[in-house]
C-alpha positions in Angstrom: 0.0 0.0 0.0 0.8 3.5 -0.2 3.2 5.4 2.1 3.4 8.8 1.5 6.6 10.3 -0.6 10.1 10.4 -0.8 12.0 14.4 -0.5 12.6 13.2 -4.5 9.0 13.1 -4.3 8.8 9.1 -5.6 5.8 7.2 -4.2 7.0 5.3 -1.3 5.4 1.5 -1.1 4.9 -0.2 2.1 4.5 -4.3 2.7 1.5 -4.8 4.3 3.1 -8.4 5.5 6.7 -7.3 7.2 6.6 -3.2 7.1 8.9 -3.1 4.7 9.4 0.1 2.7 10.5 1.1 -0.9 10.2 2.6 -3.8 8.8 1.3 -7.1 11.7 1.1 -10.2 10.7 1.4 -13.6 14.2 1.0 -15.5 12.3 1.8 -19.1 11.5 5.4 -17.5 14.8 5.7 -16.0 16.5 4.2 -19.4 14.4 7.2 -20.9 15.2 9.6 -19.3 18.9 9.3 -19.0 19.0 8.8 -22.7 17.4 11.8 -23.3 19.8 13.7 -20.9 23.0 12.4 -22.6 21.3 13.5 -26.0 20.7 16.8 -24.9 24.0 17.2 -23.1 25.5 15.7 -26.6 24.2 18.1 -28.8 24.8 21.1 -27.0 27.1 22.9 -26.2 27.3 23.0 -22.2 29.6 21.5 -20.8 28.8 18.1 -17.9 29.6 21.0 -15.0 26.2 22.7 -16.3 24.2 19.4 -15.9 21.8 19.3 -13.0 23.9 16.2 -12.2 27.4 15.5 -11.1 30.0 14.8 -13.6 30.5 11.7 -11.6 26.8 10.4 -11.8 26.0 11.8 -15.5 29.2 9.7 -16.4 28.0 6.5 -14.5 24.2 6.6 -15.5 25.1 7.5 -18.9 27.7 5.0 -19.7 25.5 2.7 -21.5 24.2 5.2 -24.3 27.8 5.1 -26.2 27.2 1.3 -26.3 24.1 2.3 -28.0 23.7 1.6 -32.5 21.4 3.7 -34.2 19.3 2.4 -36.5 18.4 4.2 -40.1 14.6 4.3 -41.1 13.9 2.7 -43.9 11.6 4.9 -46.2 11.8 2.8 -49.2 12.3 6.0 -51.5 14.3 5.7 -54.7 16.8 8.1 -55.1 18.2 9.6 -58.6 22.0 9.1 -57.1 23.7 8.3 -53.8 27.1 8.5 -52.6 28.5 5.9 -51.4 32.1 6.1 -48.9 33.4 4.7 -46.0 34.8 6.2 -42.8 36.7 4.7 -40.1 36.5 5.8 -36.1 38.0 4.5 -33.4 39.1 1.5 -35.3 35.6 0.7 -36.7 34.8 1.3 -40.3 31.3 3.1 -41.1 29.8 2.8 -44.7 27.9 5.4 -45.8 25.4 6.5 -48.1 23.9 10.0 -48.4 22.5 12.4 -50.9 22.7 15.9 -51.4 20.5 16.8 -48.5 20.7 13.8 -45.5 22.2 10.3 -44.7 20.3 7.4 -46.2 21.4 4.8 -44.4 24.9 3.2 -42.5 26.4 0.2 -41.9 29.1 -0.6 -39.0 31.6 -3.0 -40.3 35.7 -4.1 -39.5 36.8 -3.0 -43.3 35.1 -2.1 -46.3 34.7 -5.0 -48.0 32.5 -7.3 -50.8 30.2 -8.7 -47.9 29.9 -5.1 -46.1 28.9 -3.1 -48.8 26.2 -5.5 -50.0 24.5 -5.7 -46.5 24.4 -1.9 -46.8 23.2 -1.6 -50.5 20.3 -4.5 -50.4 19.0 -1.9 -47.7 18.4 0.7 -50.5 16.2 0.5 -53.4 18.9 0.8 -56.3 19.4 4.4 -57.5 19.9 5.7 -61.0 23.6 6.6 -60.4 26.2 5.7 -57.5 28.7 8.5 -57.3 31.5 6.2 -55.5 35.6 6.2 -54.5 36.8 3.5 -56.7 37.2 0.7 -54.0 37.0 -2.6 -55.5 34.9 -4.1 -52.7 32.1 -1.2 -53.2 32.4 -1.6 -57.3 31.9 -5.3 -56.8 29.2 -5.3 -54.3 27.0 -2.4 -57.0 27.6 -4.9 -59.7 26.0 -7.8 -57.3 23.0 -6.2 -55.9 22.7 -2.7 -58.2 23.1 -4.0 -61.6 21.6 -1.5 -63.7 23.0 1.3 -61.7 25.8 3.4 -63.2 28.9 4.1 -62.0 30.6 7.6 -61.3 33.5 8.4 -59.8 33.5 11.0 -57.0 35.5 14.5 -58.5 37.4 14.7 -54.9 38.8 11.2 -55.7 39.4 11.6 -59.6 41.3 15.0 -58.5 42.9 13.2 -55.5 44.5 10.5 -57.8 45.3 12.8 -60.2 47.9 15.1 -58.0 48.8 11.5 -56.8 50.9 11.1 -60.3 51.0 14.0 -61.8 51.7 16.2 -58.7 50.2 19.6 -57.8 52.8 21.2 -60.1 53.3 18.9 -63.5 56.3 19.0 -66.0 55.6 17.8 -69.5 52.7 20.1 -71.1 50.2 16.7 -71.7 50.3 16.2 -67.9 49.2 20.0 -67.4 46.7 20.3 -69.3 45.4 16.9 -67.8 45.8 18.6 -64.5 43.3 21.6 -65.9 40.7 19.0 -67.2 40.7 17.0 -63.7 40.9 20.4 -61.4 38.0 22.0 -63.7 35.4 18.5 -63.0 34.0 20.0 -60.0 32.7 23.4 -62.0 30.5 21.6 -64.6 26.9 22.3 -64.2 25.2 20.8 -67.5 25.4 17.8 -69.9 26.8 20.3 -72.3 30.4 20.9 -72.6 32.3 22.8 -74.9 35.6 22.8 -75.5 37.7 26.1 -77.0 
């Protein structure tokens, strides 16, 4: 039975057998609300000595919510072109794929490889294009579960390579004015090109 309230201002339970007194736990609420404190705290910009908490319990109670994976919402939506890249953290590997305006879905993985990038992609309804890096697992993986889907290679990575073997500052005229077509990818706007 009921009896009375904590200073937190918790129920407080009584046995009706033995006396005994306590409180009622719901870990789902608590879960909850801790969660949604170490969200807050994580997209803001205060720091854990502005919490209404201790650094010490804010640290403990939110241990758990770094353990935690977030899941991407399917919407089923086909997309005209996605990009597709990996990232590593902390010695975990994240695959990507985004459009212009917001993340599509992940997928946490050791390495990008075959097996990664198709666990990711059969997520996805196949797009028109794939704007990609050029690693072999991720070419191999569109060609398995994208078939029709065609290939481009990202302009950061085609300039990238480029200055790899040509340098920033080429020799031999034919290597220069490769270096201008490379450099100039990312400032075409249209299916027309001309050439002077």
């Amino acid at each position: 039975m009921k009896n009375g309230k904590t200073s937190a201002g918790k129920t407080r339970w009584r046995c009706k057998h033995c006396g005994a007194s306590t409180i009622q736990a719901r870990p789902d609420i608590t879960a909850k609300a801790q969660f949604t404190m170490w969200l807050d705290w994580l997209l803001s910009k205060k720091t854990q000595r502005e919490l209404p908490v201790s650094r010490s319990v804010f640290k403990r109670d939110t241990a758990w919510c770094w353990q935690v994976i977030p899941q991407a919402a399917s919407t089923g939506e086909i997309h005209r072109w996605i990009m597709l890249d990996g990232t590593y953290y902390q010695g975990m590997c994240v695959l990507i794929a985004v459009t212009k305006d917001h993340v599509i879905d992940w997928q946490f993985c050791d390495r990008e490889k075959i097996v990664a990038w198709e666990a990711l992609l059969a997520k996805i309804p196949a797009p028109d294009i794939a704007i990609v890096d050029g690693q072999r697992g991720l070419l191999s993986a569109i060609k398995n579960i994208w078939p029709e889907t065609k290939i481009q290679r990202c302009y950061f990575h085609i300039q990238l390579t480029g200055t790899k073997y040509l340098t920033r500052r080429p020799v031999l005229e034919a290597n220069k004015t490769l270096r201008v077509l490379y450099t100039s990818l990312t400032d075409v706007d249209s299916l027309v090109c001309f050439v002077n």
